[in-house]
C-alpha positions in Angstrom: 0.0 0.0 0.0 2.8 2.4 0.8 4.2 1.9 -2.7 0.9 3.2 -4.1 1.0 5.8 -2.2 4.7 7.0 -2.4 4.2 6.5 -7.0 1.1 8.8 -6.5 3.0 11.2 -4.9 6.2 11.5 -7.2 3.9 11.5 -10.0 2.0 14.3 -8.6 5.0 16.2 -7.9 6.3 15.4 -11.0 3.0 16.8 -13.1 3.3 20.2 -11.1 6.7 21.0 -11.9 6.0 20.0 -15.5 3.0 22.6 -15.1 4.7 24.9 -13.1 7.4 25.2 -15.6 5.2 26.5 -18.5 5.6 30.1 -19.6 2.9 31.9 -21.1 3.6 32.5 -25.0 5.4 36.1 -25.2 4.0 38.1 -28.2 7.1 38.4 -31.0 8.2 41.9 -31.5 11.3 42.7 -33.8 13.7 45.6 -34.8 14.4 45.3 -38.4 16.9 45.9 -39.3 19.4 46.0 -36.5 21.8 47.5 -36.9 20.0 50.5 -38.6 21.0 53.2 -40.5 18.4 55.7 -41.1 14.7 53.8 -40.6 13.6 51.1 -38.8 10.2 49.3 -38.3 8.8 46.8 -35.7 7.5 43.7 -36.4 4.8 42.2 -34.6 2.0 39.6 -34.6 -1.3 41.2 -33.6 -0.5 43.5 -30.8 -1.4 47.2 -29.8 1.3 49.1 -29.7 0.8 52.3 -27.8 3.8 54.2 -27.7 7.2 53.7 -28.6 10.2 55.3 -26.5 14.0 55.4 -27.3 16.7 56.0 -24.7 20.2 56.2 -24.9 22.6 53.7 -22.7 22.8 56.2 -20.1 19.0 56.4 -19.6 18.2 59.7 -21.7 14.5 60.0 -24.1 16.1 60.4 -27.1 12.8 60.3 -28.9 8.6 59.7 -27.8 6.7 58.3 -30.7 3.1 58.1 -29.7 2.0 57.3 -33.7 3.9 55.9 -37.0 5.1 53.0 -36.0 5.6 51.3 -39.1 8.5 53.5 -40.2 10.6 55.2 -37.5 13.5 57.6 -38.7 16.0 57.5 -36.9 18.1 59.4 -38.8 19.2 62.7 -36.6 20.7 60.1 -34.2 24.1 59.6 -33.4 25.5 56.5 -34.3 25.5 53.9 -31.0 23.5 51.6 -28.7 19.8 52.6 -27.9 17.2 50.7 -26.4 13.8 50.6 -27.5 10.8 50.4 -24.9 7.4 49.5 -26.6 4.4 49.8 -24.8 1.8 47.4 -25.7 -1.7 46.5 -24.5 -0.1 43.5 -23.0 2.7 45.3 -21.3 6.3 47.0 -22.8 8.8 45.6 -23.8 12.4 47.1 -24.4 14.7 45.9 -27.7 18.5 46.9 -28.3 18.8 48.7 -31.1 22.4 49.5 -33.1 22.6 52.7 -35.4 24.9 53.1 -37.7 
C-alpha cells in the first residue's frame, strides 16, 4: 500500500513541476533591421502598440513616438546603442537597437 501511495505522490509532484514550468507565449516583436541606419520598423503579430520610447545607454528620451510606428527615422541620431521600450496592450517591452 505504501508503494501506491509514495508512486502517486512523485507523479503528482512530478506533473506540477512540468505545469509549473510552462511560460505563457510572449508576443514576438522585432527591430528590423538592427543594426539600422536611417529607418527602422517593428514587427509584430497582432499586438497594440501604444507608444514607442527610445533612450540612450545612459538612460536619456532620445525620442517619444506616440504614432507611425511602421516607419521610424532614426536618422538625426548619433551612431551607438539605444534601447527601444514599446508599450503594448499587453505590457512593454524594451529591444537593443544598433545605429549606424
Amino acid at each position: 500500500m505504501m508503494k501506491n501511495y509514495l508512486f502517486s505522490f512523485f507523479f503528482f509532484l512530478f506533473i506540477s513541476l512540468g505545469v509549473a514550468q510552462v511560460k505563457p507565449k510572449e508576443p514576438v516583436i522585432r527591430i528590423f533591421p538592427n543594426p539600422v541606419n536611417n529607418v527602422f520598423t517593428i514587427e509584430h503579430q497582432n499586438i497594440d502598440i501604444i507608444r514607442v520610447e527610445i533612450y540612450s545607454l545612459i538612460g536619456l528620451k532620445e525620442r517619444d513616438i506616440i504614432n507611425n510606428y511602421e516607419l521610424i527615422n532614426v536618422s538625426e541620431l548619433p551612431k551607438g546603442i539605444y534601447m527601444v521600450k514599446i508599450h503594448t496592450a499587453k505590457g512593454h517591452f524594451v529591444k537593443k537597437l544598433i545605429k549606424n
